[in-house]
GULO-424729 format. One record per residue (C-alpha): residue number from 1; residue in three letters; z negated, y, x. Coordinates in pm, 1 decimal, always signed. Layout:
# GULO-424729
NODE nufi drentor        w        v        u
NODE  NUM     ALA        Z        Y        X
...
//
This chain:
# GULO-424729
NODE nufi drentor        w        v        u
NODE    1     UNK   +501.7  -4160.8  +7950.9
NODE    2     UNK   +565.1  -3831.4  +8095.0
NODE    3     UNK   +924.0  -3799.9  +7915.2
NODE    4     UNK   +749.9  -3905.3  +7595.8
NODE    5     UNK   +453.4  -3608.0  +7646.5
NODE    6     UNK   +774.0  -3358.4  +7708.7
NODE    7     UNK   +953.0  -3442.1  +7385.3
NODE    8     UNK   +617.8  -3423.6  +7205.6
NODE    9     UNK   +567.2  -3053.7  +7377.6
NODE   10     UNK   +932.2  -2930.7  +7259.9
NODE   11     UNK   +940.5  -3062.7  +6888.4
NODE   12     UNK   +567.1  -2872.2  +6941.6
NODE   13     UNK   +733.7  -2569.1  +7011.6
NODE   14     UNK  +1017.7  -2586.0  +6820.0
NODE   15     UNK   +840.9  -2635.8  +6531.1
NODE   16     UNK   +599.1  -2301.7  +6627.0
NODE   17     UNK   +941.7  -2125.8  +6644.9
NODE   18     UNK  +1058.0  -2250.0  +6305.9
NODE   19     UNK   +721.2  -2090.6  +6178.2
NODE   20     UNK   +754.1  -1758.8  +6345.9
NODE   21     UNK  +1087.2  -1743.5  +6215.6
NODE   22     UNK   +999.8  -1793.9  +5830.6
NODE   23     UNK  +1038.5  -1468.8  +5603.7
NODE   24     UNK   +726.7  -1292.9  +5513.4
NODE   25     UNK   +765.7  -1262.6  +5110.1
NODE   26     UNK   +505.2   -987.3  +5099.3
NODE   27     UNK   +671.2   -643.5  +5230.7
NODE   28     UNK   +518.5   -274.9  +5258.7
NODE   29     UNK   +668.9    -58.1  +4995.1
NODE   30     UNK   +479.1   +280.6  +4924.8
NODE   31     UNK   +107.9   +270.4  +4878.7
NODE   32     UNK    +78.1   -137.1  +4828.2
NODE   33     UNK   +280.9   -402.2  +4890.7
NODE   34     UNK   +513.5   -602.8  +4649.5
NODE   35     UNK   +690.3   -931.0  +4700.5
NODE   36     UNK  +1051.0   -931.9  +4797.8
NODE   37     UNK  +1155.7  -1113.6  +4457.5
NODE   38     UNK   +908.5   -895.5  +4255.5
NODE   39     UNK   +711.3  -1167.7  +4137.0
NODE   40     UNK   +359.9  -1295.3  +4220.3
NODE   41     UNK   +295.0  -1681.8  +4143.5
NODE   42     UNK   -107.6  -1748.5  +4131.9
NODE   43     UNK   -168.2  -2154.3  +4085.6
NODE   44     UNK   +247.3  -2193.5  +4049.8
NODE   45     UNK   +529.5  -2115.2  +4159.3
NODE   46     UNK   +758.4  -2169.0  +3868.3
NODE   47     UNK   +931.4  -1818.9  +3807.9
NODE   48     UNK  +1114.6  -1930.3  +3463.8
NODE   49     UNK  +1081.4  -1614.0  +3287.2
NODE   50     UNK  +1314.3  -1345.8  +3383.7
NODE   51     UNK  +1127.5  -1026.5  +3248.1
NODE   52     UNK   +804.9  -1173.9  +3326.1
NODE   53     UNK   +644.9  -1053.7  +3654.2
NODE   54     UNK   +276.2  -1210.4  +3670.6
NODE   55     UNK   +240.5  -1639.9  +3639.3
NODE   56     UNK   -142.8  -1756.2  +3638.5
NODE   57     UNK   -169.4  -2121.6  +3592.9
NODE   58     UNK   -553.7  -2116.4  +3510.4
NODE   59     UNK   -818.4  -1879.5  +3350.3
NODE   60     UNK   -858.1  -1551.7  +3430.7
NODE   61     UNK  -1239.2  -1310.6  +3500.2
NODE   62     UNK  -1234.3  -1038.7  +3555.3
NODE   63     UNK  -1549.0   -811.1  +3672.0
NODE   64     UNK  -1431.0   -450.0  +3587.9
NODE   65     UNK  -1197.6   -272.0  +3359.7
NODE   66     UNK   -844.1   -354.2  +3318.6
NODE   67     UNK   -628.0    -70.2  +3254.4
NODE   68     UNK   -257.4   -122.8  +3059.9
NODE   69     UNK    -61.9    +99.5  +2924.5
NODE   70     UNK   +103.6   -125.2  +2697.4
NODE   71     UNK   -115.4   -495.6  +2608.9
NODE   72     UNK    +18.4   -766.0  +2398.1
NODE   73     UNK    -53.5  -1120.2  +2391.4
NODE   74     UNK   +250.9  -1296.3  +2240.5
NODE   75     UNK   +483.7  -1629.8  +2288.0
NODE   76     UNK   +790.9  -1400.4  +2234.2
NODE   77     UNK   +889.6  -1066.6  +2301.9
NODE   78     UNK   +705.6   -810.4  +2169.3
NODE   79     UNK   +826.9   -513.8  +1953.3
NODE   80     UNK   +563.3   -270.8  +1953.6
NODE   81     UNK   +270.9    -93.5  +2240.2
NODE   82     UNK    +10.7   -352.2  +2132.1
NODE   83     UNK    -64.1   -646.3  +1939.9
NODE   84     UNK   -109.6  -1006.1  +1921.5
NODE   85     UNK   +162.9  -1244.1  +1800.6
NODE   86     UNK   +197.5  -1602.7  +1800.6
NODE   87     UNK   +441.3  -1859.2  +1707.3
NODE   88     UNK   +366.9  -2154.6  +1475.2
NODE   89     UNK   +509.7  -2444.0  +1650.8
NODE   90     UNK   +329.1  -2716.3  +1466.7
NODE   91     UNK   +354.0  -2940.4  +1153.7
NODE   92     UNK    +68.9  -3035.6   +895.7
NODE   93     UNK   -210.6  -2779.5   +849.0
NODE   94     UNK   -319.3  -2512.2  +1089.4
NODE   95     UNK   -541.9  -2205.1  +1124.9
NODE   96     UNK   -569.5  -1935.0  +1400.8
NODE   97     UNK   -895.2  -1733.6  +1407.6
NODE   98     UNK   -975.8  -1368.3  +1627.2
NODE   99     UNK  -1356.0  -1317.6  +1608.9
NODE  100     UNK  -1644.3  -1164.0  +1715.4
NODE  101     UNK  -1918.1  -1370.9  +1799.7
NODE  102     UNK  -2298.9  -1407.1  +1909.6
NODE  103     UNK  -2376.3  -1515.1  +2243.0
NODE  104     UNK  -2560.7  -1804.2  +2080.5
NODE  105     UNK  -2285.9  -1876.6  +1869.4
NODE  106     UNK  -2221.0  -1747.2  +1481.3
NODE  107     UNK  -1899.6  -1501.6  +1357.3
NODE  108     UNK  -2022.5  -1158.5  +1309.5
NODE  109     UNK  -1677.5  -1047.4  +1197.9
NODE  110     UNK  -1325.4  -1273.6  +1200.1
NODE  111     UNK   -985.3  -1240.5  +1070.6
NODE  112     UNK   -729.9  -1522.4  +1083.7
NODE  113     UNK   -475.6  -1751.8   +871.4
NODE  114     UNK   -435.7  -2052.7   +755.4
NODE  115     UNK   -128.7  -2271.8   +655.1
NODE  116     UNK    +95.0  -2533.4   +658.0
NODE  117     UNK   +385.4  -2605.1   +921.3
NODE  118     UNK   +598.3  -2258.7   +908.9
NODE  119     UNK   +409.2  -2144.4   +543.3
NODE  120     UNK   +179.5  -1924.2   +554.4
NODE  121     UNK    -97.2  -1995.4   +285.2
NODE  122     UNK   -368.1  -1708.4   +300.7
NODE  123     UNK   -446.8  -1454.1   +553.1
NODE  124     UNK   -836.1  -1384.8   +560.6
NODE  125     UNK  -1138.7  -1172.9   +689.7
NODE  126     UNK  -1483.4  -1271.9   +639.3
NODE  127     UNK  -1806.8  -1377.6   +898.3
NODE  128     UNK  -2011.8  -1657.0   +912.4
NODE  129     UNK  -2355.5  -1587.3  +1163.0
NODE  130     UNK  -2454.3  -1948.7  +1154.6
NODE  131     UNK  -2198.2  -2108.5  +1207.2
NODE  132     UNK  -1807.7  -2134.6  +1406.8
NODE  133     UNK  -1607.0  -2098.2  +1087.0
NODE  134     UNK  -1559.5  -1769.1   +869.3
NODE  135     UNK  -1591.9  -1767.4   +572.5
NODE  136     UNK  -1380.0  -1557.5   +412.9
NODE  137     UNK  -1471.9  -1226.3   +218.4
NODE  138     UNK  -1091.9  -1095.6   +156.7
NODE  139     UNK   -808.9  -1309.6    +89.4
NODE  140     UNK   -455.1  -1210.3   +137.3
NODE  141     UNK   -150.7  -1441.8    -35.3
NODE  142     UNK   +187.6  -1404.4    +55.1
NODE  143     UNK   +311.4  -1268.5   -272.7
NODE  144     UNK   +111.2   -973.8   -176.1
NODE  145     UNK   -228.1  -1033.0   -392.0
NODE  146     UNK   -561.2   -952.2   -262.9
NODE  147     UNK   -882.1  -1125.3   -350.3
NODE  148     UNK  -1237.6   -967.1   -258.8
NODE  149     UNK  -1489.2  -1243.7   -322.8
NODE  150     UNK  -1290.5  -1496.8   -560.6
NODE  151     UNK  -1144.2  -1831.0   -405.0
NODE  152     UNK   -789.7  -1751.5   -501.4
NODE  153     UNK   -655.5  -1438.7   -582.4
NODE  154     UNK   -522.0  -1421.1   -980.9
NODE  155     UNK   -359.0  -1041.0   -961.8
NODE  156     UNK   -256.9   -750.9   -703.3
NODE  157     UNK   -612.0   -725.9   -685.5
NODE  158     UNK   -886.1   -969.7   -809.3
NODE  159     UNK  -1254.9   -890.3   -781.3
NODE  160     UNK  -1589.5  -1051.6   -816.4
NODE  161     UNK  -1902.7   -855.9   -909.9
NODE  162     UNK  -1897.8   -492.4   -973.3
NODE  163     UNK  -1620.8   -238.2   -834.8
NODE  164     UNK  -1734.2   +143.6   -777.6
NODE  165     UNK  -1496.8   +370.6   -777.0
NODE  166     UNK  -1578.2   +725.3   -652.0
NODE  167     UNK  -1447.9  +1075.7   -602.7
NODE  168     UNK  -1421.2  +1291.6   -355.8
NODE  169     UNK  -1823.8  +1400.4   -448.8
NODE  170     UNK  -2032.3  +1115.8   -412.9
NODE  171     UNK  -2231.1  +1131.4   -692.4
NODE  172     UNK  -1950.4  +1125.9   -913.5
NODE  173     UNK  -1851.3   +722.8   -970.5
NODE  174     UNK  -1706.5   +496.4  -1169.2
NODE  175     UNK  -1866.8   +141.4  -1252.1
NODE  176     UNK  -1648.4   -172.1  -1346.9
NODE  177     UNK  -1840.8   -500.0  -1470.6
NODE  178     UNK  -1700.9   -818.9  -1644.5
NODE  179     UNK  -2038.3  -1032.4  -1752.0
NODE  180     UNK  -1996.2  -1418.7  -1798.7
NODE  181     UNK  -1987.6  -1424.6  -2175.8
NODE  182     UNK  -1648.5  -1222.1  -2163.5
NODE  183     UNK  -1779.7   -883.1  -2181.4
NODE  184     UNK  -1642.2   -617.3  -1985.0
NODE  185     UNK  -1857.8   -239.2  -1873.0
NODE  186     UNK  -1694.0    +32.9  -1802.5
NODE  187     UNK  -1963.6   +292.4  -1649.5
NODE  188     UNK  -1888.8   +642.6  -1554.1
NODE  189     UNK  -2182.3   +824.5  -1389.3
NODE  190     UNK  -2082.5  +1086.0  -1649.7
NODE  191     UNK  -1810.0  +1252.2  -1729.1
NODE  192     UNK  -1528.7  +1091.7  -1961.0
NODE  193     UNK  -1400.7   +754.5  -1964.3
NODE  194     UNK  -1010.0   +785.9  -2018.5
NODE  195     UNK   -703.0   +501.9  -2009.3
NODE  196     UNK   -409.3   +649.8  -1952.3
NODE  197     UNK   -520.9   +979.1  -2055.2
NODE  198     UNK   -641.5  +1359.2  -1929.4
NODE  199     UNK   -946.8  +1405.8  -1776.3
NODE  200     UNK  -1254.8  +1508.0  -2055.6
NODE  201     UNK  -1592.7  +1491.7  -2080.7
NODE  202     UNK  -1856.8  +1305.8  -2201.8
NODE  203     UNK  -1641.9  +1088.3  -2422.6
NODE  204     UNK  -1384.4   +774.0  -2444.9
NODE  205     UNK  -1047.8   +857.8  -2418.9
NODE  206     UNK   -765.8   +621.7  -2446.7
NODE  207     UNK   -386.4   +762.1  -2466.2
NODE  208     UNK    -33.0   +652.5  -2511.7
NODE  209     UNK   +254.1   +837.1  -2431.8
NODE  210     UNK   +570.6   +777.3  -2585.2
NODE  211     UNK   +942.3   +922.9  -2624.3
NODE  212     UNK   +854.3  +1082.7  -2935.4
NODE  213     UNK   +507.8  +1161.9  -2944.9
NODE  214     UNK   +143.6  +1037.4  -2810.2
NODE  215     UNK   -117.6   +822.4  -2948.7
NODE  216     UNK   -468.1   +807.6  -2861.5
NODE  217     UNK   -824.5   +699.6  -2977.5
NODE  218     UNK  -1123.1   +920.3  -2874.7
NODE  219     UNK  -1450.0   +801.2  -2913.6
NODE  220     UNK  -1712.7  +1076.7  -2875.5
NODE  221     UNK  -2088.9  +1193.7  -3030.5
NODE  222     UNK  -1985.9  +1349.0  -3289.3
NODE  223     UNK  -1692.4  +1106.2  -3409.0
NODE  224     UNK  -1440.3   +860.3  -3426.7
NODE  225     UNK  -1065.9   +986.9  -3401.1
NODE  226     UNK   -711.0   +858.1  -3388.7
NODE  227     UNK   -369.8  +1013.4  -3384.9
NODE  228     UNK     -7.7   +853.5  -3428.3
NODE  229     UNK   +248.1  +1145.7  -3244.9
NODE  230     UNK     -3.3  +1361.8  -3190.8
NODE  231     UNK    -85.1  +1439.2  -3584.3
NODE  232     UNK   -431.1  +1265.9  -3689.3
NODE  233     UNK   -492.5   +951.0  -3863.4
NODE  234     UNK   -812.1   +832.5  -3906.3
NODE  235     UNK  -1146.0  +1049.4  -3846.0
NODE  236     UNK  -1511.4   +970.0  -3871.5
NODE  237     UNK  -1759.8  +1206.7  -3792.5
NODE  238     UNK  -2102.8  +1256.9  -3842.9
NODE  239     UNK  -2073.6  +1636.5  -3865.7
NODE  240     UNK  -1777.6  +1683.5  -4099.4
NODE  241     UNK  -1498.7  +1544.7  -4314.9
NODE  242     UNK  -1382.6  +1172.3  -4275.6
NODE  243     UNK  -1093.2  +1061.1  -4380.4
NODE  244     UNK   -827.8   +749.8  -4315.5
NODE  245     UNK   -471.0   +886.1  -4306.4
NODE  246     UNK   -254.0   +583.3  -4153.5
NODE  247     UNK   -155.6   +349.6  -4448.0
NODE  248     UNK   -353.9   +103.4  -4562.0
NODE  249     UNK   -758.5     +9.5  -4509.7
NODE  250     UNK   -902.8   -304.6  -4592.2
NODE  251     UNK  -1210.4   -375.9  -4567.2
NODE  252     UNK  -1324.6   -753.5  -4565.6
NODE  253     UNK  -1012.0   -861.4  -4644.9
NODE  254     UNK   -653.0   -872.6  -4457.4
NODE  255     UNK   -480.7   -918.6  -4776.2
NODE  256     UNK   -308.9   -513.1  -4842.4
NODE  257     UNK    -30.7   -586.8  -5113.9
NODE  258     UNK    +83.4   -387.4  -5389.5
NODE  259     UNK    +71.4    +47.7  -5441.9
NODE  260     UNK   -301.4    +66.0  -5340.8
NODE  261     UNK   -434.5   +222.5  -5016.0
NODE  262     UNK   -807.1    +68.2  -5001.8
NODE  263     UNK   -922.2   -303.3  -5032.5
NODE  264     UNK  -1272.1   -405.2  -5065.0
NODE  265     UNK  -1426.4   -720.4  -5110.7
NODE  266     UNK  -1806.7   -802.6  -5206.4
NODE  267     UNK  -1811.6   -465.6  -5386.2
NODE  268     UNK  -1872.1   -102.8  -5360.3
NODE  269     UNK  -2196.1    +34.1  -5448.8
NODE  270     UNK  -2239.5   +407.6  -5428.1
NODE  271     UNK  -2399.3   +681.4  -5648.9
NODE  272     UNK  -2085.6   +887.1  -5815.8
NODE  273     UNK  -1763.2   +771.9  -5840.1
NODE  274     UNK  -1483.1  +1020.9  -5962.3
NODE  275     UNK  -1126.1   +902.7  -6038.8
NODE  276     UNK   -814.1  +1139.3  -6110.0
NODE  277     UNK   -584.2  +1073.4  -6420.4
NODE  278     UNK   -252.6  +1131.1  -6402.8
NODE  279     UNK   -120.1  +1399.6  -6682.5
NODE  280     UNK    -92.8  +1231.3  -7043.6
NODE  281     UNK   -263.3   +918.0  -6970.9
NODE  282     UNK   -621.4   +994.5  -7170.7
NODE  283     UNK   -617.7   +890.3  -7479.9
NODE  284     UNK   -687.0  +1199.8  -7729.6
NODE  285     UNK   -387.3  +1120.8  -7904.3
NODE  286     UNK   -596.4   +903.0  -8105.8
NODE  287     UNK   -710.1  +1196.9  -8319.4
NODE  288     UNK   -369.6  +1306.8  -8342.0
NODE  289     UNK   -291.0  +1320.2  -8734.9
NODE  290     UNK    +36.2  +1123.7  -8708.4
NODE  291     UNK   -205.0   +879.9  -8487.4
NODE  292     UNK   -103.3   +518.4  -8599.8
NODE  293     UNK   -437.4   +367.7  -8706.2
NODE  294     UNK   -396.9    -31.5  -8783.4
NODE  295     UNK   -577.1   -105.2  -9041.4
NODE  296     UNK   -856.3   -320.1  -9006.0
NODE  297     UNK   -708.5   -637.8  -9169.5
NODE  298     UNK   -436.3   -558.8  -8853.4
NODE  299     UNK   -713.6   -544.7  -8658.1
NODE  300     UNK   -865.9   -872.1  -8746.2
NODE  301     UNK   -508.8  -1083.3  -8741.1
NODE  302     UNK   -451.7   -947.4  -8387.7
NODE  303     UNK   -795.4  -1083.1  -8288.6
NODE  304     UNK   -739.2  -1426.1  -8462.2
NODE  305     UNK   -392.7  -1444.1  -8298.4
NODE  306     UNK   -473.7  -1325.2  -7927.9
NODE  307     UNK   -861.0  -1355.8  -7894.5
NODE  308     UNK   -852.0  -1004.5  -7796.3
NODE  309     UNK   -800.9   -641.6  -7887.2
NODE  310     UNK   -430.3   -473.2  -7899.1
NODE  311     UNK   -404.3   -300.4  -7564.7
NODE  312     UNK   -658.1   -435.0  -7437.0
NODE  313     UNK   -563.8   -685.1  -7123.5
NODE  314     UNK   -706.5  -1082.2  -7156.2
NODE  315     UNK   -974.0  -1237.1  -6946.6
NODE  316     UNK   -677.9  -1449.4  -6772.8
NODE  317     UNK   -443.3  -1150.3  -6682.2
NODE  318     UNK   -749.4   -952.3  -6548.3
NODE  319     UNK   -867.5  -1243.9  -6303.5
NODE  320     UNK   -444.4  -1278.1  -6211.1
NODE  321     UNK   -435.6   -864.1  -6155.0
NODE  322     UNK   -740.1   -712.6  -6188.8
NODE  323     UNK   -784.2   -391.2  -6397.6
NODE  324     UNK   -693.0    -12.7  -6302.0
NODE  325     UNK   -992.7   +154.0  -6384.1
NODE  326     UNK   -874.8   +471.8  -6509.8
NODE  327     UNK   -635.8   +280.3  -6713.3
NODE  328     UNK   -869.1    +36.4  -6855.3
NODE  329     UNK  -1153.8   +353.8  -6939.9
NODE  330     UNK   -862.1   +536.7  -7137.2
NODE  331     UNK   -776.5   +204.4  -7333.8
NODE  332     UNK  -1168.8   +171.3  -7423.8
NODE  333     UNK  -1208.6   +571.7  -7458.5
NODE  334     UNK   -877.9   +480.4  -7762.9
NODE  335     UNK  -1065.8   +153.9  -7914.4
NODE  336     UNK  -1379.2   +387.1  -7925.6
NODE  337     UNK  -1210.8   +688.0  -8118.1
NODE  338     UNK  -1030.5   +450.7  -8344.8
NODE  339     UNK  -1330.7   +277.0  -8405.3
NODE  340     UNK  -1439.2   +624.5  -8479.1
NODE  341     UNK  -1198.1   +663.3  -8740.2
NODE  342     UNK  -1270.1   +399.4  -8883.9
NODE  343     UNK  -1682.7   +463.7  -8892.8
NODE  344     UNK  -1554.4   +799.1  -9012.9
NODE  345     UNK  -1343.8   +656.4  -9293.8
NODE  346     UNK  -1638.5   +364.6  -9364.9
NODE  347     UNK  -1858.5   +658.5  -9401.4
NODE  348     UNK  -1634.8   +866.8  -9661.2
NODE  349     UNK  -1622.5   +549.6  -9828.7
NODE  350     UNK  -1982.3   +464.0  -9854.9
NODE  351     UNK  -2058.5   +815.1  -9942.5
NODE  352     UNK  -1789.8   +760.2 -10253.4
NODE  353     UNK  -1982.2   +445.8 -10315.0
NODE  354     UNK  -2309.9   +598.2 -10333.3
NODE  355     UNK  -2199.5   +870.4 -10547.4
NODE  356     UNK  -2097.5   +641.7 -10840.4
NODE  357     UNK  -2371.9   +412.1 -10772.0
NODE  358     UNK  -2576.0   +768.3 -10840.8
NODE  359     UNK  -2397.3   +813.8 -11187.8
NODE  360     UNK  -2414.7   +480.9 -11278.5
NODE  361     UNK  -2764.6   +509.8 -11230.7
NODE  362     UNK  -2819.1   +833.8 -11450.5
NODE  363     UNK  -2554.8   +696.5 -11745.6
NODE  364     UNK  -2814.8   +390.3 -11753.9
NODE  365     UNK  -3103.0   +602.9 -11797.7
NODE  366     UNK  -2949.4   +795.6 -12047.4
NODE  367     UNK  -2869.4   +468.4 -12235.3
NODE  368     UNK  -3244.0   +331.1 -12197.6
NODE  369     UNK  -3371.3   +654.4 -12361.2
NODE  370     UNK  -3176.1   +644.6 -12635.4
NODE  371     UNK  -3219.6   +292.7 -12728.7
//
């Protein structure tokens, strides 16, 4: 019994020596202390990062303020002072969401991702107070297009409702607007509206710049104006000339062939027309004395043969080509002085006629009175 007590006493004391012996891993080193392998372990004491000098296996509170001169909170080696970065070890569909919330739950303001394995499908900010889920006011694609308030941006930048855009004075904006029904507002607070243009005022200005020249269309209060290479084309004003100096106009029709300028269907109705001649084309000739004046028996074969006067265009070619006015005036302005000649000559005639009718008359008398 008694040798049993005295090997119980030295493994007793041994194993007091073994402790005393052990190495302290905390030493004194300046103002603190540090561990002699220069890393702390708190819950572990797996050291398997070799740059790494802090392990917590658990959560971490903290009461005060935490001071770091450079913060990141990554799953590889950051690059930069501060940031977050995380790796996208998973497969199927995934999102990762930084918020700020209400104590009573809600996101007051969130930004996060979502996609699919290692794709990326949108990047996002957005809020949602009632609920743990933002929804998303701006999305960002990977091609690099942004969407404010659409669900999937359509261009480098795609937005719903209005978009203001301002100068450097506040009162001086822009207005965009794109209704339902197609129609698109553009609203300046005042001040010109230009495309690709210089800056006016109070007027539309639209502008093309080219290699040899510029084109633009201005729309303002006194007029209507384009230009082709910087000479004008078409102008209409309310306070002076008008005019259409580009080609051809139709109006009402699409239809432009042949040596004519302006097309018009359903008429023109206006209170004075005046048409130039060319030199030579009225018809004065007719009283010309070596004037060739068909007789009337030429006349009246021409009209049993063609159903229509010589010169004069039929009903079938006018509905094929229509009729040049000043043309067809001078070719009524001839049938009107030759049928002047002719009333002229019918005249002479009847006059002849009524002067031997006259002395027929008197030679009867005479014969009466002496019978």
């Amino acid at each position: 019994m008694k040798k049993q007590l005295w090997v119980l006493l030295l493994l007793a004391a041994g194993y007091a020596q073994a402790q005393d012996n052990t190495p302290d891993p905390w030493i004194e080193e300046g103002s603190g202390n540090t561990t002699t392998n220069g890393k702390v372990g708190i819950g572990t004491n797996v050291f398997d990062k070799e740059d790494y000098k802090l392990y917590i296996d658990g959560g971490l509170h903290l009461k005060s303020q935490l001071s770091i001169g450079t913060l990141g909170i990554s799953m590889h080696t950051l690059k930069y002072p501060m940031g977050i970065s995380m790796d996208i070890g998973v497969t199927g569909g995934w999102r990762r969401e930084y918020s700020f919330s209400k104590a009573g739950g809600g996101k007051l303001f969130a930004f996060g991702a979502y996609g699919n394995g290692e794709n990326l499908s949108y990047g996002y900010i957005g809020s949602n107070p009632e609920g743990n889920l933002a929804d998303p006011w701006m999305k960002f694609i990977p091609n690099g297009w942004v969407g404010i308030g659409v669900e999937w941006p359509r261009a480098f930048l795609d937005v719903k409702q209005d978009l203001v855009i301002s100068s450097n004075v506040d009162a001086q904006y822009c207005r965009f607007r794109a209704n339902d029904d197609g129609t698109v507002f553009i609203m300046p607070k005042k001040g010109w509206t230009y495309i690709n243009g210089q800056e006016k005022n109070n007027r539309l200005f639209v502008m093309n710049y080219e290699e040899t020249g510029n084109n633009y269309g201005e729309l303002r209060g006194d007029g209507l104006y384009l230009a082709y290479q910087g000479a004008p084309k078409v102008s209409i004003t309310s306070t002076g000339d008008s005019y259409f100096n580009a080609g051809k106009v139709g109006i009402g029709t699409s239809l432009l062939s042949g040596d004519y300028n302006l097309f018009v269907t359903k008429g023109i109705r206006t209170e004075k027309v005046k048409v130039d001649v060319a030199e030579g084309a009225w018809k004065d000739y007719v009283f010309e004395a070596e004037y060739p004046l068909p007789t009337l028996q030429e006349v009246e074969e021409h009209i049993l043969q063609h159903k229509h006067l010589k010169d004069i265009p039929s009903a079938k070619e006018v509905e094929q080509n229509g009729i040049d006015v000043a043309e067809m005036d001078a070719k009524l302005l001839q049938k009107v002085e030759e049928l002047t000649l002719y009333m002229i000559e019918m005249n002479k005639q009847l006059t002849k006629l009524q002067k031997e009718n006259q002395s027929l008359k008197e030679q009867v008398e005479e014969l009466k009175d002496k019978i």
